[in-house]
C-alpha positions as CSV (number, residue, x, y, z in Angstrom):
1,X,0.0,0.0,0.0
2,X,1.3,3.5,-0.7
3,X,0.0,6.6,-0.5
4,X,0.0,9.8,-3.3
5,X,-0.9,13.3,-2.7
6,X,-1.7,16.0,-5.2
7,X,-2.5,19.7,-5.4
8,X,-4.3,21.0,-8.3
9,X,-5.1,24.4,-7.4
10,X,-2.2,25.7,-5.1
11,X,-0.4,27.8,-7.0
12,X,-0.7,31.4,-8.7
13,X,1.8,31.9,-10.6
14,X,1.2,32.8,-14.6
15,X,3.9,31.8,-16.9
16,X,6.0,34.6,-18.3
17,X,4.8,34.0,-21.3
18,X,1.1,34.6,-20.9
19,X,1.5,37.8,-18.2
20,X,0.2,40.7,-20.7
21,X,-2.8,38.8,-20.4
22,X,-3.5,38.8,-16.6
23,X,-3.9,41.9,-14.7
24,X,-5.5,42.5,-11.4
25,X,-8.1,44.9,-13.0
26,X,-9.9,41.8,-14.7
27,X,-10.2,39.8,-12.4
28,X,-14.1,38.8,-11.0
29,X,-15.4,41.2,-7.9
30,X,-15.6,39.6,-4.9
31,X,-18.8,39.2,-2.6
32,X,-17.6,42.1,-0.4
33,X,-17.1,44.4,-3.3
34,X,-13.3,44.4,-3.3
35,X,-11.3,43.6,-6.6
36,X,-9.3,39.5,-6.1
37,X,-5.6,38.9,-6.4
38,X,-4.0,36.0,-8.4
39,X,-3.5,34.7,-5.1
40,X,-7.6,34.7,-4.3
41,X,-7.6,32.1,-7.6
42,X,-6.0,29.1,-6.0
43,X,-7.2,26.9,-2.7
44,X,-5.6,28.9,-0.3
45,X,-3.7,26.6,2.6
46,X,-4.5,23.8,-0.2
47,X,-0.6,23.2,-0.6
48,X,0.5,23.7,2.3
49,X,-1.6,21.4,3.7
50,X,-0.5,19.0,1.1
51,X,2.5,19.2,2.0
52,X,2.0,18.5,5.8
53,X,-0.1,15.3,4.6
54,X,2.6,13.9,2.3
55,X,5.2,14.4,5.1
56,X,3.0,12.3,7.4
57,X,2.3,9.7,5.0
58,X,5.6,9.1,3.5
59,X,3.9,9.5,0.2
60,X,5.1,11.2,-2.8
61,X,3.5,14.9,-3.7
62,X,2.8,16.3,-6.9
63,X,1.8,20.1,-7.2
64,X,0.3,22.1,-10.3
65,X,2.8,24.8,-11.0
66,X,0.5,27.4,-12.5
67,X,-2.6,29.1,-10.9
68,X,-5.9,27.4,-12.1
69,X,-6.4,30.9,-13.9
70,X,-4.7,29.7,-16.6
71,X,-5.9,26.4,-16.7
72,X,-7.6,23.9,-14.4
73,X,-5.9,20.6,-13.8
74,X,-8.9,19.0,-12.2
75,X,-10.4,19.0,-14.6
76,X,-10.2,17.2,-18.5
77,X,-8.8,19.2,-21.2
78,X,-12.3,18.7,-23.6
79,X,-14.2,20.1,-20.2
80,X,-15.9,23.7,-21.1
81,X,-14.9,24.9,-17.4
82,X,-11.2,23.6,-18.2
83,X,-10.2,27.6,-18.9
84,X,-11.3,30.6,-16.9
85,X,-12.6,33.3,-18.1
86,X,-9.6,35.3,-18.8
87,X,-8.0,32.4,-20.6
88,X,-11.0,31.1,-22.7
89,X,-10.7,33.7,-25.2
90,X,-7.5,34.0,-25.8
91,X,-6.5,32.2,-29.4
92,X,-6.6,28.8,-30.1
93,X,-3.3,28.8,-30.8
94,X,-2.5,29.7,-27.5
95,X,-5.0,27.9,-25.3
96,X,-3.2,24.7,-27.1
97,X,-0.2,25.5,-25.8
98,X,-1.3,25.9,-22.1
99,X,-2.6,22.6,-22.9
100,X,0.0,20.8,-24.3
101,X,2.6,22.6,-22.2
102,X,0.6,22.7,-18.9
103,X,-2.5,20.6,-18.6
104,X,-1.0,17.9,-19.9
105,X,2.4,17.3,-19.0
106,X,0.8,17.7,-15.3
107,X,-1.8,14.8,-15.8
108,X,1.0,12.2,-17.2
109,X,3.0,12.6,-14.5
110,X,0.1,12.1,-11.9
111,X,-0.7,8.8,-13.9
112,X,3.1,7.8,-15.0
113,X,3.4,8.2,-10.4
114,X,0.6,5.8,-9.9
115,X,1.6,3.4,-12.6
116,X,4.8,3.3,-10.5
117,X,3.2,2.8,-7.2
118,X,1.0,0.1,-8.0
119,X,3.7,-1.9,-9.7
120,X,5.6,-1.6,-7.1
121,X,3.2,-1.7,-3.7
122,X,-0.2,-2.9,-5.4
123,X,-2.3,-0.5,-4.1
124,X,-2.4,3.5,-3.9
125,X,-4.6,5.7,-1.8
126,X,-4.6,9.3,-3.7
127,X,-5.2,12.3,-2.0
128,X,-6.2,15.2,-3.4
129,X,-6.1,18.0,-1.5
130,X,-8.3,21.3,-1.9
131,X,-10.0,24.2,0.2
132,X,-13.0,25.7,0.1
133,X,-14.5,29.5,1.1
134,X,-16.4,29.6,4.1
135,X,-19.0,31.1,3.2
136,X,-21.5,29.9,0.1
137,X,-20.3,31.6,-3.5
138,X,-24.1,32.6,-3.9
139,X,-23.8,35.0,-0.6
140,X,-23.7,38.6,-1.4
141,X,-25.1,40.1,1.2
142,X,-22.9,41.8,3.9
143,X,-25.5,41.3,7.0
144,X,-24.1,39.4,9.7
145,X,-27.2,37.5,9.6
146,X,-27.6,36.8,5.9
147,X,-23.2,35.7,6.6
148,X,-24.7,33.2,9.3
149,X,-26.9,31.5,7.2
150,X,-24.7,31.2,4.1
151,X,-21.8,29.6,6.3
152,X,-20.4,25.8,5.2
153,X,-20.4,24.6,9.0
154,X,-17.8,22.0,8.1
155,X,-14.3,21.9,8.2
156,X,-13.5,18.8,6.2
157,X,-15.0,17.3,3.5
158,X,-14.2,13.3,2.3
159,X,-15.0,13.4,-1.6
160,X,-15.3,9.5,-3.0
161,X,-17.6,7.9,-5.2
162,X,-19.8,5.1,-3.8
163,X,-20.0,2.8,-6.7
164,X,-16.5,2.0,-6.0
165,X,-16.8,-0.4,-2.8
166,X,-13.2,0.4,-1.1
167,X,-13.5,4.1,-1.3
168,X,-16.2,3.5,-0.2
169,X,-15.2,1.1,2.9
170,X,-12.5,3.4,3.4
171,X,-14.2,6.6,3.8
172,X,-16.9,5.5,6.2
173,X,-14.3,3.8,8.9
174,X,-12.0,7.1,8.4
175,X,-15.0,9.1,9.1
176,X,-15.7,6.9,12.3
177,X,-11.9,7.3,13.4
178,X,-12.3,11.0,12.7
179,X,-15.2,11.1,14.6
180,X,-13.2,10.3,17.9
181,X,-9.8,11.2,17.4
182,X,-10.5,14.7,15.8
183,X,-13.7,15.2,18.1
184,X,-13.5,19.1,17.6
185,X,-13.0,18.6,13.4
186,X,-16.5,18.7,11.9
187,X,-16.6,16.3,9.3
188,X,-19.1,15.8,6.0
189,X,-19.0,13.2,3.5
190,X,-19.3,14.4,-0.2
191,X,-19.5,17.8,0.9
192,X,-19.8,20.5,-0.2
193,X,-19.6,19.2,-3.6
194,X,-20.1,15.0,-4.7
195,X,-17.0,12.9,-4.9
196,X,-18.4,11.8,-8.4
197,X,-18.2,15.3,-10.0
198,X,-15.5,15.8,-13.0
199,X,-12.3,15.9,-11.3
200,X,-8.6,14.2,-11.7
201,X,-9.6,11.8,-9.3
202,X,-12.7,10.9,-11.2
203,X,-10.5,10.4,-15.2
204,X,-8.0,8.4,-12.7
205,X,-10.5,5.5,-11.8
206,X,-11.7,5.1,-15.5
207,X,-8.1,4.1,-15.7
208,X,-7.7,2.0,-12.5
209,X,-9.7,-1.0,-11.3
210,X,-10.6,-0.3,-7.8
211,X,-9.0,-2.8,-5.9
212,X,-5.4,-0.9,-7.0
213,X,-6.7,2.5,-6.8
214,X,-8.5,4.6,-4.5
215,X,-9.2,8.2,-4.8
216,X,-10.3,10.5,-2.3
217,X,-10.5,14.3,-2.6
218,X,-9.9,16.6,0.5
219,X,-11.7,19.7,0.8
220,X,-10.7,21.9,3.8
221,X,-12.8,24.7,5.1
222,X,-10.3,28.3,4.5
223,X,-11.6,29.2,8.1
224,X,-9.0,27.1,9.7
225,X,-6.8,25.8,6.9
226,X,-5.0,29.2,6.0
227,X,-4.7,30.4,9.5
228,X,-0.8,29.2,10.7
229,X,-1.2,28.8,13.9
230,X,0.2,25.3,16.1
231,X,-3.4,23.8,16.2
232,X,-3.5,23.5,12.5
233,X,-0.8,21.5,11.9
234,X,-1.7,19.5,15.1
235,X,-5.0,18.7,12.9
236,X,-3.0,18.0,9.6
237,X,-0.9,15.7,11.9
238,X,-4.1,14.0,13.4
239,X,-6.4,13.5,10.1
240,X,-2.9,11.9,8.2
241,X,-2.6,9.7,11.7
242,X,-6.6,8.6,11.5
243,X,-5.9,7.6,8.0
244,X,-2.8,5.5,8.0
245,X,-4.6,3.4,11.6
246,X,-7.4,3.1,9.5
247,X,-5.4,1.5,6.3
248,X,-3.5,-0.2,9.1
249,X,-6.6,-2.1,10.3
250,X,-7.8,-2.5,7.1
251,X,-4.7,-4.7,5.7
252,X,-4.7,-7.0,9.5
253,X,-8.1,-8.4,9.0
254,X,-7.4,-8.9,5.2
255,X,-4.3,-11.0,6.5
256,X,-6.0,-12.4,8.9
257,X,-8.6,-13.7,6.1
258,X,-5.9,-14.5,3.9
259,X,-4.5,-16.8,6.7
């Protein structure tokens, strides 16, 4: 068993050579009426929590480069949401070289790193870590109330599909372990989006039977994710810990069967 982490939407960089085409001014407003930063693109505290969970799980970590303003990772290239809006019409020309230079190369090495893992250990558990905003996108309001009721009152979300019995199985006893090791973590399965929707992790197990392949996507509430303080990495430390006794238990009693 081994275990793979990746970050699709971590970074915000832009490559040099698309810059003239990105400036602050065109960015999307934000709820509260102030203009967003390359940096208000990405999951913020997506990679560094990634990098705290590889750490703990000895795993190797792969990281998109680019911001997912120039093109989203997670997602195929033939998907409409693929660009964002202040790539999508630039020229074909040049959206096929984000592709071919970005989108791509980033995907093949996420599949050439599992290839390697399951030849080598038989079965990989990918992690794919994100973040998400606290608040719902569709809240505009600034009343304190209106804020209260639009609030995601989770702080971690497991994102599997259930069709696919040992993400399944895995998922529901990490929940349980969460539930009392991580008593103060509120945690939500398929929230706040379904572990089914288009994603890496979803193209991955198209590829991969699921008995060598299990995918499960991490969304982390921004609330507590971003904030560096010692309780945070205490919780990183804690959720990677729950995961590996979990996995742990999981291969004794299929030894124990074997036997």
């Amino acid at each position: 068993m081994a275990f793979l982490v990746t970050c699709e939407h971590g970074a915000h960089q832009i490559p040099g050579w698309l810059t003239e085409y990105f400036t602050v001014t065109d960015l999307p407003e934000q709820a509260d009426g102030e203009s967003a930063t390359l940096t208000d693109a990405n999951d913020l505290g997506a990679l560094d929590a990634s990098t705290q969970f590889a750490r703990q799980l000895n795993g190797p970590l792969l990281a998109a480069k680019y911001s997912p303003l120039v093109i989203d990772v997670n997602r195929s290239a033939n998907q409409r949401g693929v660009f964002s809006p202040l790539t999508r019409a630039l020229p074909r020309k040049l959206r096929q070289r984000i592709i071919s230079e970005i989108h791509e190369p980033y995907r093949k090495d996420v599949e050439t790193t599992v290839d390697k893992l399951i030849r080598k250990d038989g079965l990989v558990i990918h992690l794919s870590i994100h973040s998400f905003a606290t608040f719902e996108p569709s809240q505009t309001g600034t009343d304190g109330e209106d804020r209260a009721l639009s609030a995601r009152r989770t702080d971690l979300g497991l994102l599997y599909d259930p069709s696919r019995v040992y993400e399944l199985a895995l998922c529901l006893d990490w929940y349980d372990d969460l539930y009392f090791s991580l008593p103060m973590l509120r945690v939500r399965r398929n929230y706040p989006r379904r572990g089914v929707s288009e994603s890496l992790i979803r193209s991955l197990r198209q590829k991969y039977a699921p008995d060598c392949y299990i995918g499960v996507e991490l969304q982390l509430n921004r609330a507590w994710c971003v904030r560096d303080v010692p309780v945070r990495k205490k919780v990183f430390k804690g959720i990677a810990k729950s995961l590996i006794r979990v996995c742990t238990a999981a291969q004794d009693d299929r030894d124990q069967e074997a036997a």
